[in-house]
N, C-alpha and C positions, 0 to 999 in steps of 0.2 A: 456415509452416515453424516446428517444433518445432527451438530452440536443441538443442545436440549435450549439453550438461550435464545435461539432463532424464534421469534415473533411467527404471530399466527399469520399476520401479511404475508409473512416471508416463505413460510409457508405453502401457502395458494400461490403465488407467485415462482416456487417452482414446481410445483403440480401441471401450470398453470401453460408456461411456455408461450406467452403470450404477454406485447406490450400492455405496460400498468400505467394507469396514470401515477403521478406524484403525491397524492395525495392519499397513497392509499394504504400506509403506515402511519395509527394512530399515535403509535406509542414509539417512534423515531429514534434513534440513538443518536443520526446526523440527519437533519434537516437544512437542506439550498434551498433558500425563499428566492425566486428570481434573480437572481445574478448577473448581473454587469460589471466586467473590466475593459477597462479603455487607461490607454498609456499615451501620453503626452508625445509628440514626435520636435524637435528643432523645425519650424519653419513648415510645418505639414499639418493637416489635420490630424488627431487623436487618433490612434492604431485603437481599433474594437478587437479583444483577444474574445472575451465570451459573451456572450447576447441572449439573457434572459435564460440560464440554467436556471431549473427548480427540480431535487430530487428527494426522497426520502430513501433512507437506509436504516433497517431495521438492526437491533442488537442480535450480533453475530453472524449477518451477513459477509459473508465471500463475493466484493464487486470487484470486477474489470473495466478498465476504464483504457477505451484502447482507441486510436486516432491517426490520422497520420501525422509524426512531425511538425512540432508549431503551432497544434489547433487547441491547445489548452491545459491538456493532460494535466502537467506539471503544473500550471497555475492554481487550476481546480485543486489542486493536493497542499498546494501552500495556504488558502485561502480557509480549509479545514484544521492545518496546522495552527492556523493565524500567526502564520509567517509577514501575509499579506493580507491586505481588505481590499473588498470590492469597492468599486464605483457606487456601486449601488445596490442595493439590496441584503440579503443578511445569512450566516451561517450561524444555526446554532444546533450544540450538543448539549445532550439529555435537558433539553431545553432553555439551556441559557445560549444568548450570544456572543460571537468568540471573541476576543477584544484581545489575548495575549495568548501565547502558548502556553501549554501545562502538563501533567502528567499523563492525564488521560488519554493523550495522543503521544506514539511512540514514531518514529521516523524513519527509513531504512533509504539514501541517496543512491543513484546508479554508479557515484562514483564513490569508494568507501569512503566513511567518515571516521576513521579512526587516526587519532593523535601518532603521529612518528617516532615522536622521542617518548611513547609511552609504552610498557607491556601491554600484551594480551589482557591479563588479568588488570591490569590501571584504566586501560580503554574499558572493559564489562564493566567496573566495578563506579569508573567516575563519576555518572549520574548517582548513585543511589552517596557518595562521597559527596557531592556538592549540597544534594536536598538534604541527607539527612546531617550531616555532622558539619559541612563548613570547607572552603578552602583551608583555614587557620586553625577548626577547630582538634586534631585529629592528634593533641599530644595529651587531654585529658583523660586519666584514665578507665574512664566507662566507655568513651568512645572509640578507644581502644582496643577493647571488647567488641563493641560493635562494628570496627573496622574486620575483626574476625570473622566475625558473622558472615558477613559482605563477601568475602576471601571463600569461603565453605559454600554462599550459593556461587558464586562468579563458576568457583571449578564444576558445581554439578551445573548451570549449561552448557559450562567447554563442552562437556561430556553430552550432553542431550544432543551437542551442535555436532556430533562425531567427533571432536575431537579429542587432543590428551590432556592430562595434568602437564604434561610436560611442555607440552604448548605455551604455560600461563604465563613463563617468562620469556618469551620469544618477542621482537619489535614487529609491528608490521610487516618492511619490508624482508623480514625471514620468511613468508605467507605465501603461497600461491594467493591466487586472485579467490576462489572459490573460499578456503579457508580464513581470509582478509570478509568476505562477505558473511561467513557463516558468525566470527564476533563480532561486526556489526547488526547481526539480527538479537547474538547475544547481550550486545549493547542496550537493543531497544528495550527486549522482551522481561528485562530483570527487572525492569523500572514496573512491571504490571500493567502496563496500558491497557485501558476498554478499547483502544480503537490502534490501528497498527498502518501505516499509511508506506506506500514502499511505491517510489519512481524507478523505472525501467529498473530495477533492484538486480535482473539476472543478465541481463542483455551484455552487457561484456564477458562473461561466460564463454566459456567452452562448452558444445553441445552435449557432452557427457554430461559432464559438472551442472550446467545449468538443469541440465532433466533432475539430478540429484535434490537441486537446489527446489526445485519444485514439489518433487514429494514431500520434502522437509518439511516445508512450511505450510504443505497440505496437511502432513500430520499433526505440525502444532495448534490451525486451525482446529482440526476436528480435536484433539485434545483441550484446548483450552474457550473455545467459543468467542475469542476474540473475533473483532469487527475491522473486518479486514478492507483495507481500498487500495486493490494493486493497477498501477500503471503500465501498460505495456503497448508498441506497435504492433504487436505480433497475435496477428487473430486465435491461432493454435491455440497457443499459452493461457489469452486471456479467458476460451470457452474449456480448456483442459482443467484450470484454475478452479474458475468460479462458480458460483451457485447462479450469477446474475452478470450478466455484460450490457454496459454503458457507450455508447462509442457516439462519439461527438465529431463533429464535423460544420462545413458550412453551404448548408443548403441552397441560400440567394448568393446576393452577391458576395464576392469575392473577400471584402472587408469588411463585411458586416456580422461576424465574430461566428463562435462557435457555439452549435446548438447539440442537445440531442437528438441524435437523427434515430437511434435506435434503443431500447430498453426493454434488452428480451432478457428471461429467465434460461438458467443451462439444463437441459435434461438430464435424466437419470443417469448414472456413468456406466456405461455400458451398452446404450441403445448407439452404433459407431454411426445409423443412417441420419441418426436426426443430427448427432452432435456436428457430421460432416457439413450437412446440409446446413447447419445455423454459421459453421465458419465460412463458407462460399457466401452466404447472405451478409456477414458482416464485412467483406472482402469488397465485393458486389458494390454496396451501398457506400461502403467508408472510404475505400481505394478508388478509385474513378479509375487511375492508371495501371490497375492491376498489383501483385505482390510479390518481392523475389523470396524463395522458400530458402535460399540455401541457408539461411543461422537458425532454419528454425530445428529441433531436437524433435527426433522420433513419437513417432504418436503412439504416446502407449498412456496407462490407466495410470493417475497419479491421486 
C-alpha cells in the first residue's frame, strides 16, 4: 500500500516500471537541478564525485539509491541534507534551495549517531531539547512541562521501535547494535521530518536484525507517508525497500564522476519474476564485477 501523499507522477511511475525522465514531477518535494561535485586533490587534478545528476522525487516517495562503493551515494545524501553544496548546480526542497540543514530533513548514519555519555531517552528526546527549549533554557517552569511532554512522546517511540520503557535509561553501549539503530531512527523520526534520508542505515546488521530493521521502517513509511531516500550497496534491499531505485554509476571514463545509469520504478510486491528480474538488471548494469550475496538477508515480503 502506497501512502495517500504520493504524487500522481509518483504514481504512474510505479504502474509504470519504466525509466522516467527528471522532469517528470511537477509538484517535487526534492528537486537535483544538475549536479556537480568535484573535490580539490594536493598536487592532482580535481576528483569529479558526481557529473551532472538531475532528479525529481515526489512527496512520499520510497527511493533507493544504490551504487558500488565511492560512486556517490553518501554524497548525493549530504548535499540534500545540505551537509554539503555542490560544485555546481542546486538542490532544492518544496522549492526553496538548500543553503543549511533544517527540520524538514531528518538523518539516520551507517554508523549510530547516538551521544555515549547520554540515555536512551536524552539521545530521542535532544533534538526536540535543542529546537524547542534551549541548551540553557530547561529550568523555567513551563518548559519544564514541556520537557515532560518530550519524556511521554520519547517512550511511545521506544515503544513503536519495539522496544521498552525500561530501555529509556540505559547508555548506548548497554544496546545491541540493532537496538543502538532502532533510537537512532527514534532520534530522527520525533523531530517530524517531511523527508528521512538513511546511509547504508542497516548494513552492519545482522541478517536477522537487519531483515527486522527493514520491515520497520517499511511500516513507518507506509504509516506516515514520509519521503524516504535510502542508501544502500545491496541491490535486494534497495528494490525489496522501494517504490523507485536510483543507481548511479560511471558510464565513460573512469573520473568523470557519477551519473544515473538507471531510474526504474519497483513493481507491485508480489510479482517475485519481475522484482528478480529488475535486481539481476541493477546488478548487471551497476556491478561490472558481479555481487557477493552472503550479507544479504532472505527474500521475503517486507
Amino acid at each position: 500500500m502506497v501512502p495517500g501523499s504520493i504524487g500522481v507522477a509518483a504514481a504512474q511511475l510505479a504502474m509504470s516500471g519504466s525509466k522516467v525522465a527528471a522532469s517528470s514531477a511537477p509538484n517535487a518535494m526534492i528537486r537535483i537541478q544538475n549536479i556537480h561535485v568535484e573535490y580539490g586533490q594536493a598536487g592532482k587534478g580535481a576528483k569529479k564525485v558526481l557529473n551532472g545528476i538531475s532528479l525529481d522525487i515526489a512527496p512520499g516517495e520510497f527511493i533507493s539509491v544504490v551504487g558500488q562503493t565511492g560512486c556517490g551515494k553518501s554524497t548525493l545524501l549530504r548535499l540534500v541534507l545540505a551537509e554539503e553544496m555542490p560544485s555546481s548546480g542546486q538542490v532544492l526542497v518544496e522549492g526553496s534551495p538548500r543553503t543549511q540543514p533544517d527540520p524538514r530533513c531528518g538523518y539516520v548514519p551507517q554508523k549510530y549517531s547516538l551521544f555515549p555519555d547520554r540515555t536512551v531517552l536524552q539521545n530521542i528526546t535532544f533534538g526536540l531539547d535543542v529546537t524547542e527549549i534551549g541548551l540553557l533554557g530547561g529550568l523555567i517552569p513551563s518548559r519544564r512541562a514541556r520537557r515532560r511532554e518530550f519524556r511521554s512522546e520519547a517512550i511511545a517511540y521506544l515503544r513503536r521501535m519495539g522496544l521498552h520503557e525500561s530501555d529509556a535509561g540505559k547508555y548506548p553501549h548497554q544496546l545491541s547494535g540493532g537496538m543502538q539503530q532502532r533510537v537512532a531512527i527514534a532520534q530522527a523520526l520525533i523531530m517530524r521530518p517531511r523527508i528521512l534520508l538513511m546511509d547504508e542505515a542497516f548494513s552492519a546488521l545482522d541478517p536477522g536484525t537487519r531483515l527486522g530493521m527493514q520491515r520497520l521502517i517499511k511500516t513507518l513509511w507506509r504509516e506516515t507517508g514520509t519521503t524516504i531516500l535510502f542508501v544502500t550497496h545491496n541491490p535486494r534491499e534497495a528494490v525489496t525497500l522501494a517504490t523507485r531505485v536510483i543507481a548511479l554509476g560511471r558510464p565513460g571514463a573512469s573520473d568523470g564522476g557519477a551519473e544515473v545509469i538507471l531510474d526504474l520504478a519497483v513493481p507491485a510486491t508480489g510479482d517475485e519474476d519481475r522484482i528478480s528480474s529488475l535486481i539481476r538488471r541493477i546488478e548487471q548494469t551497476t556491478f561490472l564485477h558481479g555481487m557477493k550475496h552472503d550479507d544479504e538477508p532472505e527474500s521475503e515480503e517486507v
